[in-house]
C-alpha positions in Angstrom: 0.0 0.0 0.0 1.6 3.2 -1.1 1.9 5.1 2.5 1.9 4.6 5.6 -0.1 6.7 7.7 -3.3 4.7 8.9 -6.7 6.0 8.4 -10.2 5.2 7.5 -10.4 3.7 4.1 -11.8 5.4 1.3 -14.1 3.8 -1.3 -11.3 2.1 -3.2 -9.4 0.4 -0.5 -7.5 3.7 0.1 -5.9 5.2 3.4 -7.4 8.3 2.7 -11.2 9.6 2.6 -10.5 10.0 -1.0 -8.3 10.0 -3.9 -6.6 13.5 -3.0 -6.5 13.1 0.5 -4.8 9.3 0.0 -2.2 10.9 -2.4 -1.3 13.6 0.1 -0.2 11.6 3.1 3.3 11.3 1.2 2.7 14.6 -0.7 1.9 17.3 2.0 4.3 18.1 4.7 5.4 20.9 7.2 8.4 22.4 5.4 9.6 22.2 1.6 10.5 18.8 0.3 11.4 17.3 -3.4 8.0 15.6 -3.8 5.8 17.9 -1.3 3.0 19.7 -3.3 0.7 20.6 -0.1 2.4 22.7 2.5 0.6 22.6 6.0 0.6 25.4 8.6 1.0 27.7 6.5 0.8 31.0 9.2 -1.3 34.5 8.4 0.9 36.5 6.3 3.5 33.6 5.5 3.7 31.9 1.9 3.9 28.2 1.2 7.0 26.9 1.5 7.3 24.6 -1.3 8.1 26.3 -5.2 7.5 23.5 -7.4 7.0 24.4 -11.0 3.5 23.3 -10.4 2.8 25.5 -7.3 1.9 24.6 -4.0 -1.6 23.5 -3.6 -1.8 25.5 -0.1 -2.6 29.1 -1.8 -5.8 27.7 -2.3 -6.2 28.3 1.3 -4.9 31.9 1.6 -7.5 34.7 0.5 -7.5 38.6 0.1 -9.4 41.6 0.2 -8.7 45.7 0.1 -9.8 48.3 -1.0 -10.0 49.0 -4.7 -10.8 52.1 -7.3 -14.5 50.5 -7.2 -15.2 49.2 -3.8 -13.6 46.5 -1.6 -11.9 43.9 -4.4 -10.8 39.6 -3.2 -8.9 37.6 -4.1 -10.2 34.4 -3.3 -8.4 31.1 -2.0 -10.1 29.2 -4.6 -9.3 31.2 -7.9 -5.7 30.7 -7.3 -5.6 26.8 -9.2 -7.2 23.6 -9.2 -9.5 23.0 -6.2 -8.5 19.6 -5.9 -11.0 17.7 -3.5 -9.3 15.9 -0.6 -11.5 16.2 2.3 -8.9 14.9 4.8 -7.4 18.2 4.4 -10.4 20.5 4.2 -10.0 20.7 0.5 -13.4 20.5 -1.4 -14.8 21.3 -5.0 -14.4 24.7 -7.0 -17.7 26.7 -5.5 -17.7 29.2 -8.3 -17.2 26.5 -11.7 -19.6 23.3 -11.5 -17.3 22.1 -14.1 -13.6 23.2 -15.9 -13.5 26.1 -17.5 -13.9 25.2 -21.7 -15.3 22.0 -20.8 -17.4 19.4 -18.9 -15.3 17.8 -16.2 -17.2 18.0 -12.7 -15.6 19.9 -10.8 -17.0 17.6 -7.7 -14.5 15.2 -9.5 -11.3 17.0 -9.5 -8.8 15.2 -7.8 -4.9 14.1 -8.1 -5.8 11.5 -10.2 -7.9 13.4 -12.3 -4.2 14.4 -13.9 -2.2 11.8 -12.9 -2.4 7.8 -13.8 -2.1 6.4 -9.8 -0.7 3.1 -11.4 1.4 4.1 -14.3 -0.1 2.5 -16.8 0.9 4.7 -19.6 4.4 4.6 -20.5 6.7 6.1 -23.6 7.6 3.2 -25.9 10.9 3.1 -28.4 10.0 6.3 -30.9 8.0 8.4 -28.4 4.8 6.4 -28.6 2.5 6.5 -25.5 1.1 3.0 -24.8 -0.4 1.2 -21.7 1.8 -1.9 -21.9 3.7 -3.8 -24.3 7.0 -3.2 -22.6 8.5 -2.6 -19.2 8.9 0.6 -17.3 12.6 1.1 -16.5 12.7 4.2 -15.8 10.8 7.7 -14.6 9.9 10.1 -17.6 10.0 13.1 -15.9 13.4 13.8 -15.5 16.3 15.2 -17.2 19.7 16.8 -15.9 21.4 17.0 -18.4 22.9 13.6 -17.5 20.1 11.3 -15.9 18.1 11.2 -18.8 17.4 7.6 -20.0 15.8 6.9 -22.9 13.4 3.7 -24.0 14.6 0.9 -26.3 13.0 -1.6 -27.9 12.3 -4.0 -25.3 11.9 -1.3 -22.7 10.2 1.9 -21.3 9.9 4.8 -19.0 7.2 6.3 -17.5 5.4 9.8 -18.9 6.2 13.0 -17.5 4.6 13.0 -13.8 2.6 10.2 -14.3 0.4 11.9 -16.5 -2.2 9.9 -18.2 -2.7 9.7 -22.2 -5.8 9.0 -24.4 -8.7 7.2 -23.3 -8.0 7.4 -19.8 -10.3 8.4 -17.2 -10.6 7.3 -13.3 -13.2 5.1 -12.1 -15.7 7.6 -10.9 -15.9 8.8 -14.1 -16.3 5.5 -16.4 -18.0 6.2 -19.7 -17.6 10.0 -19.6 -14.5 12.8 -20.1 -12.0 10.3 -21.4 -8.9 12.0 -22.4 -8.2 12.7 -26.4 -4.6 13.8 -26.0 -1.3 12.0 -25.0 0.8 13.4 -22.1 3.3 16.1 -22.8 6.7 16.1 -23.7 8.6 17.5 -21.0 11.5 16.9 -18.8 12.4 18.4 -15.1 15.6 18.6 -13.3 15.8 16.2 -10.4 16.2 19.4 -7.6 13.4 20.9 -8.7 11.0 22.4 -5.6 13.3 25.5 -4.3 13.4 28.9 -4.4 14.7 30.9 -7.2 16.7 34.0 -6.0 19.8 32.3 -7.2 19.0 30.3 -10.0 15.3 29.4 -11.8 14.4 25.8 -12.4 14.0 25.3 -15.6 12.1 22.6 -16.9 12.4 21.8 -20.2 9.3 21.3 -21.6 9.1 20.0 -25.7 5.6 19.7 -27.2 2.2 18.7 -26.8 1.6 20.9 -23.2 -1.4 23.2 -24.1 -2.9 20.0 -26.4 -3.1 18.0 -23.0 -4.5 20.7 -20.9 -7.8 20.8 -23.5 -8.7 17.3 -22.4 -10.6 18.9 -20.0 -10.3 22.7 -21.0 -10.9 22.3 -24.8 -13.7 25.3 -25.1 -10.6 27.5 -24.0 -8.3 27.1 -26.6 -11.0 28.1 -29.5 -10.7 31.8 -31.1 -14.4 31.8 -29.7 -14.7 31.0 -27.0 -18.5 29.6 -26.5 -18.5 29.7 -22.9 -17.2 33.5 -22.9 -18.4 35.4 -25.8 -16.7 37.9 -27.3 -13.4 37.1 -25.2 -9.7 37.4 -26.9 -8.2 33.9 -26.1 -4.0 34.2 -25.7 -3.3 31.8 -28.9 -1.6 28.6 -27.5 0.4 25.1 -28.2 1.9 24.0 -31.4 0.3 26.6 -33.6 1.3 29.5 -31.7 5.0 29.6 -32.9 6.9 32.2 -30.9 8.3 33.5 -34.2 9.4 36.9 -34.2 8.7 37.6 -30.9 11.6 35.2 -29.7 13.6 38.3 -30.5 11.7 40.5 -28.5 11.6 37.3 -25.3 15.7 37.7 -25.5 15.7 41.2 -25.4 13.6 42.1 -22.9 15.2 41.8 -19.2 12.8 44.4 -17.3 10.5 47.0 -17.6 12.6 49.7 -19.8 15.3 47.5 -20.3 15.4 45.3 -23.8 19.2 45.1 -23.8 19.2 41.3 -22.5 20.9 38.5 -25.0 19.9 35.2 -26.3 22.5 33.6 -23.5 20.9 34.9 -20.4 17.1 35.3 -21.6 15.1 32.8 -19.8 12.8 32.9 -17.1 10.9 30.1 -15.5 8.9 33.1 -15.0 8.0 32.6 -18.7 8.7 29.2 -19.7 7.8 28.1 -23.2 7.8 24.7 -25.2 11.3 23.7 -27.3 8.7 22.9 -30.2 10.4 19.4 -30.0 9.5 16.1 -28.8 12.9 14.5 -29.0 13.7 14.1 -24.7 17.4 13.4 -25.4 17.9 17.3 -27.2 15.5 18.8 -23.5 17.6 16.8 -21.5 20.5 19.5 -22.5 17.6 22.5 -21.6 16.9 21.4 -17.9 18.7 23.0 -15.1 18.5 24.0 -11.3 21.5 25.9 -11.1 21.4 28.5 -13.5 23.8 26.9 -16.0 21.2 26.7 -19.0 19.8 30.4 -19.3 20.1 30.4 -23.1 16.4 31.8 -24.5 14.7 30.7 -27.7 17.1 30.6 -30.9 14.7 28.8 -33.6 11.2 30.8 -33.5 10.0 27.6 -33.6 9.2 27.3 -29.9 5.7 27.6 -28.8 3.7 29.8 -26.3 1.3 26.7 -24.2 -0.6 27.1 -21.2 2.4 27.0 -18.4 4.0 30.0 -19.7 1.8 32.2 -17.8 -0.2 29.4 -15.8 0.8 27.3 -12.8 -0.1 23.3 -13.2 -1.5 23.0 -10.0 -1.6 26.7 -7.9 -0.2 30.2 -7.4 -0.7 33.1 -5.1 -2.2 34.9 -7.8 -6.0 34.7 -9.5 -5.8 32.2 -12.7 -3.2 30.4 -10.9 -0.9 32.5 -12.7 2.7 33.3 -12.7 2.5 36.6 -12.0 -0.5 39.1 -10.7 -2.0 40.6 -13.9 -4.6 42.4 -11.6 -2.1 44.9 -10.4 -0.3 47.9 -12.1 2.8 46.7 -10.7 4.6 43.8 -10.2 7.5 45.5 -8.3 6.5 49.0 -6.9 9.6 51.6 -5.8 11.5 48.9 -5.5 10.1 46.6 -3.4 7.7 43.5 -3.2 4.1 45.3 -3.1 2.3 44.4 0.2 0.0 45.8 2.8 3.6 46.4 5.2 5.2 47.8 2.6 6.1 51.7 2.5 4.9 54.0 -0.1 3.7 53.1 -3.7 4.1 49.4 -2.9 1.9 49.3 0.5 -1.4 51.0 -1.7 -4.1 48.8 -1.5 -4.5 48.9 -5.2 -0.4 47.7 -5.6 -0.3 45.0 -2.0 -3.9 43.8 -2.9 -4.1 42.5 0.9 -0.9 40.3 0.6 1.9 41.1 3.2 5.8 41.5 1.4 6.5 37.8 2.2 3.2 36.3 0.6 4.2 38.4 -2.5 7.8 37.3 -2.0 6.8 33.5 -1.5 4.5 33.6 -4.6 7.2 35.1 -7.3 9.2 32.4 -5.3 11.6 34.4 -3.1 13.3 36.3 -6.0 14.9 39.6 -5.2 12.7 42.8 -6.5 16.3 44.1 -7.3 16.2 41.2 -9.8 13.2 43.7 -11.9 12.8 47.6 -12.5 11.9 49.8 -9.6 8.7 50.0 -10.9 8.1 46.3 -13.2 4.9 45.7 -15.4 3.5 42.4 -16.3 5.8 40.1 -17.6 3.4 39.5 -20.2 5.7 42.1 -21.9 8.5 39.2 -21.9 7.1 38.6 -25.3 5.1 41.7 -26.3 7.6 44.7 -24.5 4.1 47.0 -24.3 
C-alpha cells in the first residue's frame, strides 16, 4: 500500500477519505520537500514553503481583500488553481465552476488523479509512442539533468512525464464519460526541482504537446471563440502558436525599460515556453536548477502553451498564474508590493491584501532588485508594451 499513515479507508481500499486526500499523506508536509505539493501550517501573512513548478496547492487556502478604485476587491483562495478535492485536508470542489472552465469535467470530481495515472499505466515506448503496456517501465519520464536522462529501447520503457495519463483514460468515478483525447506532454524536469529561485530558476524543459493535453478537460478555452465567454480574446496557445518573431523580443527584454538582455541569459521560469520538440534526449540538454542553461529561444520555432503564464497546480495569484496581472505593478519603488510595505508598494490597489512575504513566496523568493523599480507584467517578456 503506497503510504503509511493509517486511516479510514476510502471507497477504493484507500488510506485516505478519498483520492486526493490518499495521495497527500506522502505529498503534503510541514516544510519544503522534493515531492511535497501541499504545504501545512501555513501562518497568516507567510507563503507556502514549497516552489515546485506546479505550485503549491496550499494558496488555495490563503484569500484577500482591500480596497479598490471600485469598492472592496478579493482575491479568493479558490481562484488561485485547481481545487483539488481531498477532504482529509479540508480541500473541497471549486464553489464558483460546477465544471472546468472550456469543458465538462465535474468539478465535484477533480482530484490528483484526475491528472495523474495512480498506477502508471501509460508509459513512452521506443519512438515516443505513448502505450499502456507492451513493454517494461525502467525508468521515470519526468526527468532530465542533463545527464540522468534515459531513454526507451526496444524492449523497454519509461514512465510519462509526472505520471500523467494519455488517451482514453479516465478514473473510475468517471467510467464512460471525459476520457482524455490527447497523449501526455513532452517534458523533462531537473531532479532538484522544488526550491526557491533567488539564485537560480528551475527550468524545466518542456518539448511539445503541453497546451494540447491541458484541453482534455479545458478544450472550449483554446478556440478563437470561446463559446463559454463570448466575445473574449483567447491568448493563442500550443503548437500553432509559434513564438516566431517575438523570440527576438523574449531575448531582449530583461525588465521593464530595459530590452538590452541577449539570447544567453534570456530565460525565465517566470515565462517558460515549449522547445517545439519532442525529442527528450535534445530537453535533456535544456533542464537546469543551477542556472547553467539560461540560453532563450534561438529557432522561432518554440511555442507559447498554457504554463508560460499558468501554474499546473496553484499560485498566489487569481488564474493560478505566474504573475499578478490584476495589479499595475509587479515590483513597486523597489520593493515587493504588500500591505507592510512603504509607499507606492503598500497601496491597496499595488499590496492587494498580501503582506511583502506572501508576494515574496508567490514570485518564489526572488529579489525585487532582480526587476525595475517600478516592473509591469511580464506578459511584456514577449510583447515589450
Amino acid at each position: 500500500m503506497h503510504g503509511s499513515t493509517t486511516k479510514a479507508s476510502g471507497s477504493a481500499l484507500v488510506q485516505g477519505a478519498d483520492a486526493s486526500s490518499t495521495c497527500l499523506l506522502c505529498h503534503a508536509g510541514v516544510a519544503s520537500a522534493p515531492h511535497s505539493v501541499y504545504s501545512l501550517s501555513v501562518q497568516p501573512g507567510a507563503a507556502p514553503l514549497n516552489m515546485t513548478p506546479g505550485g503549491d496547492f496550499a494558496w488555495l487556502a490563503k484569500s484577500w481583500s482591500w480596497a479598490g478604485t471600485a469598492g472592496l476587491e478579493t482575491s479568493p483562495g479558490d481562484a488561485h488553481g485547481h481545487n483539488i478535492v481531498a477532504a482529509d485536508y479540508g480541500r473541497f470542489a471549486d464553489p464558483r465552476h460546477p465544471t472546468a472552465p472550456g469543458g465538462s469535467y465535474p468539478s465535484n470530481q477533480l482530484s490528483c488523479i484526475s491528472c495523474h495515472d495512480p498506477h502508471g499505466k501509460y508509459r513512452v515506448r521506443d519512438g515516443g509512442v505513448v502505450a499502456t503496456g507492451g513493454a517494461p517501465v525502467v525508468a521515470s519520464g519526468s526527468y532530465g539533468d542533463r545527464t540522468a536522462y534515459v531513454a526507451p529501447t526496444q524492449t523497454t520503457a519509461i514512465g510519462t512525464y509526472r505520471m500523467l495519463a494519455g488517451v482514453g483514460y479516465q478514473p473510475r468515478t468517471l467510467a464512460g464519460v471525459n476520457a482524455f483525447s490527447a497523449d501526455p506532454p513532452v517534458a523533462l524536469a531537473p531532479s532538484t526541482y522544488n526550491q526557491g529561485e533567488r539564485v537560480a530558476d528551475v527550468r524545466v524543459a518542456y518539448g511539445s504537446g503541453m497546451s494540447e493535453w491541458c484541453g482534455n478537460c479545458h478544450g472550449a478555452i483554446h478556440t478563437p471563440a470561446n463559446p463559454t465567454r463570448p466575445g473574449e480574446f483567447m491568448h493563442p496557445s500550443g503548437s500553432s502558436a509559434k513564438l516566431g518573431m517575438l523570440a527576438n523580443v523574449y531575448n531582449a527584454y530583461v525588465k521593464t525599460g530595459d530590452l538590452g538582455g541577449s539570447y544567453a541569459l534570456a530565460y525565465t521560469s517566470l515565462v517558460p515556453y515549449e522547445e517545439g520538440t519532442a525529442d527528450r534526449a535534445t530537453l535533456a540538454a535544456s533542464t537546469s536548477s543551477d542556472g547553467m542553461v539560461r540560453t532563450g529561444p534561438v529557432r522561432g520555432q518554440e511555442n507559447v502553451m498554457c504554463l508560460s503564464c499558468h501554474r499546473a497546480h496553484a499560485s498566489g495569484w487569481d488564474g493560478s498564474l505566474r504573475w499578478n496581472v490584476k495589479s499595475e505593478y509587479v515590483v513597486a519603488s523597489g520593493q515587493w508590493p504588500g500591505i507592510d510595505a512603504i509607499g507606492e508598494a503598500g497601496r491597496a490597489a499595488v499590496a492587494q491584501g498580501r503582506t511583502r512575504a506572501e508576494t515574496r513566496g508567490a514570485m518564489y523568493d526572488r529579489e525585487p532588485t532582480a526587476f525595475a523599480t517600478f516592473q509591469t507584467s511580464l506578459c511584456n517578456k514577449c510583447h515589450a508594451k
